[in-house]
C-alpha positions as CSV (number, residue, x, y, z in Angstrom):
1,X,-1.9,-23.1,-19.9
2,X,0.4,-22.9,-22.8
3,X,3.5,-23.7,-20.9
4,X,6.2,-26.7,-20.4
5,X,8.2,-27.9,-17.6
6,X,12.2,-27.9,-17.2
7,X,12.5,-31.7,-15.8
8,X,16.3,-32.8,-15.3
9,X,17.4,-32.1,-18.9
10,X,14.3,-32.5,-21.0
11,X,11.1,-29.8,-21.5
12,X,7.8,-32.0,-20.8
13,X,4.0,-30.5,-21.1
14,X,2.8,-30.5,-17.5
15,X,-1.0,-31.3,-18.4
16,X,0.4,-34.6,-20.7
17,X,1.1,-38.2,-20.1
18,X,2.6,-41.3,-21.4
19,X,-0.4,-43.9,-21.4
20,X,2.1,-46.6,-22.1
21,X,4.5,-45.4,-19.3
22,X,1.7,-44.8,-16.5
23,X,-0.4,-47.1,-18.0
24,X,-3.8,-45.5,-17.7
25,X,-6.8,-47.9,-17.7
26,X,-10.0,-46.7,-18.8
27,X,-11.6,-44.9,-15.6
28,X,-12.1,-41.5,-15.3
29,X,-9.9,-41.1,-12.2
30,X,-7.0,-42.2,-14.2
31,X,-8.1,-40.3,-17.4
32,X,-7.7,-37.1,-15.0
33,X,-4.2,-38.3,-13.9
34,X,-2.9,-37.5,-17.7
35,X,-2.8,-33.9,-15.7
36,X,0.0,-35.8,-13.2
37,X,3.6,-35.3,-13.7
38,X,5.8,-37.2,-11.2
39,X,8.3,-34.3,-11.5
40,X,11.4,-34.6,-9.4
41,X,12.5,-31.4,-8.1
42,X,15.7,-30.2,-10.6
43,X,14.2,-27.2,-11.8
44,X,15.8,-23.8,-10.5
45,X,14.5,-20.6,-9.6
46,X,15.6,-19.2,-13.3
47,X,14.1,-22.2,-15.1
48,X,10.4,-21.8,-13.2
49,X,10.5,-18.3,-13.9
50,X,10.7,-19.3,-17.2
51,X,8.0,-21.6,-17.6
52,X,5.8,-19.4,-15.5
53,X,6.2,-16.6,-17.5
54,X,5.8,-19.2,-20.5
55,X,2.7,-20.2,-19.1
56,X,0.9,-16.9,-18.7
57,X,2.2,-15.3,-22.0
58,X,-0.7,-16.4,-24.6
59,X,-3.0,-15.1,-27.0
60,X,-4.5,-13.0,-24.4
61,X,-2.0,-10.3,-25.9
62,X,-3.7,-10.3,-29.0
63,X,-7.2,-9.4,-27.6
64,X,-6.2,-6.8,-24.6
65,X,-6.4,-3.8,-26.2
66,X,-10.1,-4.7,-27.4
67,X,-10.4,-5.2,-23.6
68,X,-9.6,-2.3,-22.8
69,X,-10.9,-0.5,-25.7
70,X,-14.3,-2.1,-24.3
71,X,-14.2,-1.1,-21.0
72,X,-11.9,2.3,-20.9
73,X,-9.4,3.7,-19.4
74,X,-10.3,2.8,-15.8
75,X,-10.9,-0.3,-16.6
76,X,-7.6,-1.1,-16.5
77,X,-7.7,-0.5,-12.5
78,X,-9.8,-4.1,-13.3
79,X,-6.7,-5.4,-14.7
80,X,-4.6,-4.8,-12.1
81,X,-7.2,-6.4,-9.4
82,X,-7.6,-9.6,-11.4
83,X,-3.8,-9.8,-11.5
84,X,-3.6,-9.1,-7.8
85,X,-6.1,-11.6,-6.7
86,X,-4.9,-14.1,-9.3
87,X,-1.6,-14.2,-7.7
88,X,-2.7,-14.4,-4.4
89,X,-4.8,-17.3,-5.1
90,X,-1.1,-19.0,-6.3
91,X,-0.5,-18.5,-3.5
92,X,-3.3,-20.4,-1.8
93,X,-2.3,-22.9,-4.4
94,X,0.9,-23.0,-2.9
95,X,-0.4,-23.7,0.9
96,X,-2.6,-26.5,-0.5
97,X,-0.1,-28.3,-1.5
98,X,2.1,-27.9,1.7
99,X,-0.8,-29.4,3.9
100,X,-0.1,-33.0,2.4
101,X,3.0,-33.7,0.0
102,X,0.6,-36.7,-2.2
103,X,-0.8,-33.0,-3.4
104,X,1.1,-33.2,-7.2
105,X,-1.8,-32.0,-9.2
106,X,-4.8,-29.4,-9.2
107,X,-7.3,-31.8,-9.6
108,X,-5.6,-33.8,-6.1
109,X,-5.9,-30.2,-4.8
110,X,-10.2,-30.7,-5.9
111,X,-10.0,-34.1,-4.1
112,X,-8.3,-33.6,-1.0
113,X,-10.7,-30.5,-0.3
114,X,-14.1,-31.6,-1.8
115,X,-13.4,-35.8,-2.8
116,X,-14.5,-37.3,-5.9
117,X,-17.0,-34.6,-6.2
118,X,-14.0,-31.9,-6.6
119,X,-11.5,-33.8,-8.5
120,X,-14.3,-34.0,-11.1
121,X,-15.4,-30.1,-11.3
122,X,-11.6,-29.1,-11.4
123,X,-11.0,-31.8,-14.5
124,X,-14.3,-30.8,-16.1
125,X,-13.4,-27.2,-15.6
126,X,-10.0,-27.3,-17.3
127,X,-10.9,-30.1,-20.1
128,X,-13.2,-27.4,-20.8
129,X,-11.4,-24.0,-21.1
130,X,-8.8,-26.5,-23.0
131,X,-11.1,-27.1,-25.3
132,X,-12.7,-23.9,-25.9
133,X,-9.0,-22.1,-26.1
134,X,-7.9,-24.1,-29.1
135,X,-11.1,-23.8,-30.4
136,X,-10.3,-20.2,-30.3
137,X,-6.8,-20.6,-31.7
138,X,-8.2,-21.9,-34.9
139,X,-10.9,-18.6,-35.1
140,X,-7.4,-16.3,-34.2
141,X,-5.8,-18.4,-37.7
142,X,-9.0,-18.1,-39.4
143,X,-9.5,-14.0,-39.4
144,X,-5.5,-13.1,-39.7
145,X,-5.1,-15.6,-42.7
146,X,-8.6,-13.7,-44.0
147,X,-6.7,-10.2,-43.0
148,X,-3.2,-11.4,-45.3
149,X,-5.1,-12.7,-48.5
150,X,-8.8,-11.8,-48.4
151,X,-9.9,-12.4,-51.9
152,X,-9.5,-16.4,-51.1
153,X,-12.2,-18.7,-50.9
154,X,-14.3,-21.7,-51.5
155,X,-16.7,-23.4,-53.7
156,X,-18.1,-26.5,-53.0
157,X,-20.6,-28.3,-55.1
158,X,-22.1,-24.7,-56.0
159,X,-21.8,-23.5,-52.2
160,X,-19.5,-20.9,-51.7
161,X,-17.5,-21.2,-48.8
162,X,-15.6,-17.4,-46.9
163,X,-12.3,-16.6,-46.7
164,X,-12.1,-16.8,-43.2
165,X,-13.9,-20.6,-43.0
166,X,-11.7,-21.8,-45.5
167,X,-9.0,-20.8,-43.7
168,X,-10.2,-22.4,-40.5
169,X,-10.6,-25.8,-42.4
170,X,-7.1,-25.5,-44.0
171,X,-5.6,-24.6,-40.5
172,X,-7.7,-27.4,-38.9
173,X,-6.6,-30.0,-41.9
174,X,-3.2,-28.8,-41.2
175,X,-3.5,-29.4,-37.6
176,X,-5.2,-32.9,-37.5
177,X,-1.8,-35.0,-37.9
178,X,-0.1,-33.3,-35.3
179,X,-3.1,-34.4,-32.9
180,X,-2.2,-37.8,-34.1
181,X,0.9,-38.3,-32.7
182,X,2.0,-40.3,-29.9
183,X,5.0,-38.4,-29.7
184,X,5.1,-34.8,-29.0
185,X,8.5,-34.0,-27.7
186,X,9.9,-31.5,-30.8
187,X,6.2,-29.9,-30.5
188,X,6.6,-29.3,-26.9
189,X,10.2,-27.5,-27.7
190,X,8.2,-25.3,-30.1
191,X,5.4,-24.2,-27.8
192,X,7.9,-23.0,-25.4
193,X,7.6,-19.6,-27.2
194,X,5.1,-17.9,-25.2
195,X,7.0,-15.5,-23.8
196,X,9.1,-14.8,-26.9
197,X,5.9,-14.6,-29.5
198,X,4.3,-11.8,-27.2
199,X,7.9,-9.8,-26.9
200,X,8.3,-9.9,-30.5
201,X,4.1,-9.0,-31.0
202,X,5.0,-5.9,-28.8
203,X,8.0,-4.8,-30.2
204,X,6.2,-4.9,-33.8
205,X,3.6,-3.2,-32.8
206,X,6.2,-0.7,-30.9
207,X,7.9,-0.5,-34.7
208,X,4.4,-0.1,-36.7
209,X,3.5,3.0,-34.7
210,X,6.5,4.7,-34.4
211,X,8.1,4.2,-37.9
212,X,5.4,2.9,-40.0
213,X,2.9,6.2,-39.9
214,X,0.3,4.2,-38.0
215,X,0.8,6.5,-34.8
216,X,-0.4,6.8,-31.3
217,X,-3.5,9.6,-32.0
218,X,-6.4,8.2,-30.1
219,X,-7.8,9.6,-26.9
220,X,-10.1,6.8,-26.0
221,X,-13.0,7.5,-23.4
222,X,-12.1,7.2,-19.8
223,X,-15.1,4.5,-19.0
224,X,-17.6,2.7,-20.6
225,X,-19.6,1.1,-17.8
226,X,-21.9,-1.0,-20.9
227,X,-18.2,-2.4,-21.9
228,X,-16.9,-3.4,-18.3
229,X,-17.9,-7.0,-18.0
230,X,-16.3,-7.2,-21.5
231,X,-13.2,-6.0,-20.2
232,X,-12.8,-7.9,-17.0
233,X,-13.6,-11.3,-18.8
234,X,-10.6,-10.9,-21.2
235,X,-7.9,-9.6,-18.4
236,X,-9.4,-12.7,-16.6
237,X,-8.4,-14.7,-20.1
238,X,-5.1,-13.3,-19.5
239,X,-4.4,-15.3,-16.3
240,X,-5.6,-19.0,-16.6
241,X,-2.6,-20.5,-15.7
242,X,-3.4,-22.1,-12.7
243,X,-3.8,-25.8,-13.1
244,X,-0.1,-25.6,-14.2
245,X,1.2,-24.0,-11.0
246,X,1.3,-27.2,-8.9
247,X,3.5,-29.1,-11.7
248,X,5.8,-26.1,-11.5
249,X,6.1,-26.0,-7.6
250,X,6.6,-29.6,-7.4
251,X,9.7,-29.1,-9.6
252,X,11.3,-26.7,-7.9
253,X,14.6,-27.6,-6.3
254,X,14.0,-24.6,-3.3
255,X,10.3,-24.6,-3.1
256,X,10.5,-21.7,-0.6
257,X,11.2,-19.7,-3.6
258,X,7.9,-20.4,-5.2
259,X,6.1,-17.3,-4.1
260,X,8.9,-15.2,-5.6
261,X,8.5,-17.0,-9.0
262,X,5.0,-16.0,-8.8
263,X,5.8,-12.5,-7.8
264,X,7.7,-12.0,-10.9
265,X,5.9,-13.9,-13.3
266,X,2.7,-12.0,-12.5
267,X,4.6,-8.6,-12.4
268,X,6.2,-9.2,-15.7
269,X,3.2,-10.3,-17.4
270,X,0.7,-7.4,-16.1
271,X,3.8,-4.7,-17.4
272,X,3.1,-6.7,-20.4
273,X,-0.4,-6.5,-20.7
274,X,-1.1,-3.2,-19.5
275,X,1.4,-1.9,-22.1
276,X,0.4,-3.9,-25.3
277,X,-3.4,-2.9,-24.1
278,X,-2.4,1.0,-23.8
279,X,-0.2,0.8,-27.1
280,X,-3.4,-0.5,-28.9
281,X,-5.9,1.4,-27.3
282,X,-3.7,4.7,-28.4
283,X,-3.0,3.4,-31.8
284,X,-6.8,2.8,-33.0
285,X,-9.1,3.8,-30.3
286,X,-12.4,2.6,-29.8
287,X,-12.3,0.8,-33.2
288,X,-9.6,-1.6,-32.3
289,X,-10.6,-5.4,-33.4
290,X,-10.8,-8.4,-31.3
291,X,-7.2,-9.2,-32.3
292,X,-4.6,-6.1,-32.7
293,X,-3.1,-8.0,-35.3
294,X,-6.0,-7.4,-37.9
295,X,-5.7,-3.6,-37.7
296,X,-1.9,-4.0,-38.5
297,X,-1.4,-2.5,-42.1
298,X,-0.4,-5.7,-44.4
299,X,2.1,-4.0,-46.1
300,X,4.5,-3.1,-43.9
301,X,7.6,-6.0,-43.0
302,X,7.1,-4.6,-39.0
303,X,3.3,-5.7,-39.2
304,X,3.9,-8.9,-41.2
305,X,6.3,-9.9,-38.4
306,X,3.8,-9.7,-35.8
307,X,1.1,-11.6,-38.1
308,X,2.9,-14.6,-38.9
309,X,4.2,-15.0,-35.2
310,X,0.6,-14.9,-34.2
311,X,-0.3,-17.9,-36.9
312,X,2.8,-19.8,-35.8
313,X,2.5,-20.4,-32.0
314,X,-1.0,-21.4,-32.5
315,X,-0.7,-24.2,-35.1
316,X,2.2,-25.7,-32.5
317,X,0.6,-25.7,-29.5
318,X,-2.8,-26.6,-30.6
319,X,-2.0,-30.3,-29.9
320,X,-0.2,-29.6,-26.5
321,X,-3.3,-28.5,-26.1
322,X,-5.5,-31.2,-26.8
323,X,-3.5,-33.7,-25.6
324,X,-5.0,-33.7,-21.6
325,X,-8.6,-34.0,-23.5
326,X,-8.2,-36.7,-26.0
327,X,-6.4,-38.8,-23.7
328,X,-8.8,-38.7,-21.4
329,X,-11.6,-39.2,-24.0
330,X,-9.9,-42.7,-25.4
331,X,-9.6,-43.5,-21.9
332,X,-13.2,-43.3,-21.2
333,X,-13.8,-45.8,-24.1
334,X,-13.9,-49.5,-23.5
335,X,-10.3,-51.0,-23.1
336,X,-10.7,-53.7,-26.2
337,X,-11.8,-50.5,-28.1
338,X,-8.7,-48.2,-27.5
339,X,-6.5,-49.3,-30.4
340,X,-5.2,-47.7,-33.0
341,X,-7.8,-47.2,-35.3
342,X,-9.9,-46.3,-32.7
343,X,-7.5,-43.5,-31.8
344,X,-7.4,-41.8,-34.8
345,X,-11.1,-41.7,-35.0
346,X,-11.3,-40.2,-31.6
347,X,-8.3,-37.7,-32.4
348,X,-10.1,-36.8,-35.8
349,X,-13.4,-36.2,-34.7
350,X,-12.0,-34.2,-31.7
351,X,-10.0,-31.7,-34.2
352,X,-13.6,-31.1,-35.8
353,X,-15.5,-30.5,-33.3
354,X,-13.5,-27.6,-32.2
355,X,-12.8,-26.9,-36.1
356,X,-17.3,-26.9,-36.1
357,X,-17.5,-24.8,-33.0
358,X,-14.8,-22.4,-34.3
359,X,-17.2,-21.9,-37.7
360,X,-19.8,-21.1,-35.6
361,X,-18.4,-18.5,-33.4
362,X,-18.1,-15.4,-35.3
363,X,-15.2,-13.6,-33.6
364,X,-12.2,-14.2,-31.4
365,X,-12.8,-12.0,-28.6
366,X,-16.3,-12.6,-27.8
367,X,-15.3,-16.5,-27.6
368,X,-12.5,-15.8,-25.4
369,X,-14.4,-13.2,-22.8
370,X,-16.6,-16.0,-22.5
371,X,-13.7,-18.5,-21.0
372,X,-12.4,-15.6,-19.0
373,X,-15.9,-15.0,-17.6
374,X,-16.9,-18.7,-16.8
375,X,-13.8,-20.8,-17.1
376,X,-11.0,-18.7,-15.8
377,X,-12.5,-17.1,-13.2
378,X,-13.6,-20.0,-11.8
379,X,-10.0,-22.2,-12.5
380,X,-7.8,-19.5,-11.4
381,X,-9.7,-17.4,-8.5
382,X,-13.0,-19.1,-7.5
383,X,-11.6,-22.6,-6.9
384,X,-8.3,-22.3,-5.6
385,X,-10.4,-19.7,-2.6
386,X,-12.3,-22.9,-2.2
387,X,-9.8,-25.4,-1.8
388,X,-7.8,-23.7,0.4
389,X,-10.3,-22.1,3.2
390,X,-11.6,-26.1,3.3
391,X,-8.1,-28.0,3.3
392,X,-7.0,-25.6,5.8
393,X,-10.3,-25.0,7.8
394,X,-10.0,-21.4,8.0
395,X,-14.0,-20.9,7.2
396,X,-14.2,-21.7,10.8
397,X,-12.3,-19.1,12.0
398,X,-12.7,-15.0,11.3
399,X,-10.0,-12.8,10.3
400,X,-8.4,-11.3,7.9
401,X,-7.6,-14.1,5.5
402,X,-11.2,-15.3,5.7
403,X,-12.1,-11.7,4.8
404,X,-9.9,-11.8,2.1
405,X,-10.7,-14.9,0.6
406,X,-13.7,-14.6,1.0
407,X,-14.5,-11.1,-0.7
408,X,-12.3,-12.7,-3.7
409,X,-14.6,-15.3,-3.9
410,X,-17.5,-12.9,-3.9
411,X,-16.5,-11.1,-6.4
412,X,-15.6,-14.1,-8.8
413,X,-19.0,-15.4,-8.6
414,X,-20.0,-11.8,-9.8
415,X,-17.7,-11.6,-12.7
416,X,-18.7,-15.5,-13.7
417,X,-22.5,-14.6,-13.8
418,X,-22.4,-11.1,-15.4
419,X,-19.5,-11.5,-17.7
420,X,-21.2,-15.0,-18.7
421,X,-24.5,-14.0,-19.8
422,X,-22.8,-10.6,-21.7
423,X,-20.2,-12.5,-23.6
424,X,-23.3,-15.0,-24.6
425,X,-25.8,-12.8,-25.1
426,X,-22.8,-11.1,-27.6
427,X,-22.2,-14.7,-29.1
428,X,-25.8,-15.4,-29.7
429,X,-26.8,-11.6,-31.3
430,X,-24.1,-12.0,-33.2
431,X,-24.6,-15.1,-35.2
């Protein structure tokens, strides 16, 4: 989801609008249409690999190797499978869209297969994992700012605030104008950095081990069955890109070479994944934190390199983020009540709800197995399966892409209900 769009010469966020260009009334039809982009189709093969790439490479790096730390070394066979059937429901993407060319968006992809009914699970379902994925980027701030200075803290009319929710409020105080703006061009040139962040994460991490004395000495255990839905929910984190692979087709100049963009944006990723996960998992074993970053030594420059790109991405994409949400949220407000004022109230109490939520949560990874689980899942595998076998009508007829389909669907519904109720059960013993 953290991605932008090459459009003619300009980077846009595929998931934002203009409400003064578009002009959005207050419905919730047009709310959802802040995910439409009328894209004309200048992008090249290069550029969409790019922003597909862009688009896939988030802070899912920083929690793999807990995944696999979870789950084991076979667990990573679940990595691969997820990637597999992740791609192949791009794919289905893909044909969606070629059945009628007023297709532009996912949530047209909801309506044209299901109506109203669709259009508003799909929105719900990606307002959602939004939501709870910047709520997690100010947890990620909160415990590496804690991990570089962790005598600091708060008190408050005799209360004494942690290191780690100070630092949340700071980031989220820090934040909060951003979320303001109408404006968010230079902030959409910054959050282009997906791909680059997680190559210079890895190479740190590379560096650390190899010059700094951290090492690669741990065995790990070859499966932990009590760890596995763990696992699978964050390698499911890892591919939630989805809702932004119908802005990115539509751009293409030669959409035929769509499913090769895919090919190698997934394939790239995964090498990425699977190695920062196996580079972790060797490094510190079973004891590995939800974020890599916080077992990083402080000391050393190759560690502080990979800390401080992990706090930077966040705080610039945070209100990318948002954006698709708190549009949508002024736009279900009365008309004569969507001015200015009323905007930055909106805006604020958005940026502290998540800042509230992100308190309350006590770590990273459990937060963010619990939107792989339920939100990604669904977004990226579940759905699109959907969609496609009712656009196309396949259900009525067997073979083997019914089989297919329909064993990918199976076991999404499987993931979403075990991997749900572990990550909360985790959440809720936890706090």
């Amino acid at each position: 989801m953290e991605t932008m769009l090459h459009d003619g010469s300009s980077l846009t966020v595929p998931l934002i609008l203009d409400e003064r260009q578009y002009g959005l009334s207050c419905k919730l039809e047009e709310a959802e249409s802040n995910c439409e982009h009328s894209s004309t189709r200048t992008a090249s093969f290069f550029n969409t690999c790019f922003h597909g790439l862009n688009a896939l490479s988030g802070v899912g790096i920083l929690s793999i190797p807990y995944a696999l730390a979870s789950g084991g070394w076979l667990s990573l066979i679940f990595l691969f499978v997820i990637a597999t059937a992740a791609f192949y429901s791009g794919l289905l993407i893909k044909k969606c869209m070629d059945v009628d060319s007023n297709i532009r968006t996912y949530p047209d992809i909801g309506e044209h297969a299901f109506g109203n009914t669709g259009r508003l699970l799909v929105s719900v379902f990606m307002y959602v994992e939004l939501y709870l994925v910047a709520t997690g980027f100010l947890i990620l701030e909160g415990d590496n700012l804690q991990n570089l200075f962790p005598d600091l803290g708060l008190e408050v009319a005799g209360i004494r605030i942690g290191g780690r929710q100070t630092f949340v409020i700071i980031v989220a105080l820090i934040i909060l104008p951003s979320v303001w703006l109408d404006n968010l061009s230079l902030l959409s040139y910054i959050s282009a950095s997906g791909v680059l962040a997680s190559v210079i994460i890895l190479c740190s991490i590379i560096w650390t081990a190899a010059f700094d004395g951290v090492g690669f000495h741990h065995k790990g255990t070859l499966i932990n069955w009590k760890g596995v839905p763990t696992a699978v929910s964050l390698y499911a984190f890892c591919y939630c890109a989805h809702p932004v692979f119908p802005t990115l087709y539509t751009s293409m100049k030669n959409k035929r070479q769509f499913s090769n963009v895919l090919l190698l944006c997934f394939t790239v990723c995964t090498i990425g994944y699977a190695s920062m996960a196996i580079l972790g998992y060797l490094m510190f074993g079973s004891e590995v934190q939800s974020q890599v970053t916080l077992d990083l030594p402080t000391d050393k420059l190759s560690s502080k390199v990979a800390i401080y790109t992990t706090l930077v991405n966040p705080i610039a994409k945070y209100a990318l983020m948002v954006t698709p949400i708190v549009n949508a949220m002024k736009n279900w407000c009365p008309c004569n009540y969507n001015k200015r004022p009323y905007s930055f109230l909106i805006s604020t109490t958005f940026v502290l709800s998540t800042a509230v939520v992100a308190l309350a949560v006590p770590l990273f990874g459990y937060l963010m197995s619990l939107v792989g689980a339920f939100l990604s899942i669904t977004a990226s595998i579940i759905l699109p399966s959907l969609c496609y076998l009712k656009i196309s009508g396949s259900y009525k007829r067997f073979g083997f892409e019914i089989v297919t389909v329909g064993i990918m669907v199976l076991l999404g519904f499987v993931v979403v209900v075990v991997g749900t109720y572990v990550s909360v059960v985790q959440i809720i013993n936890h706090m």
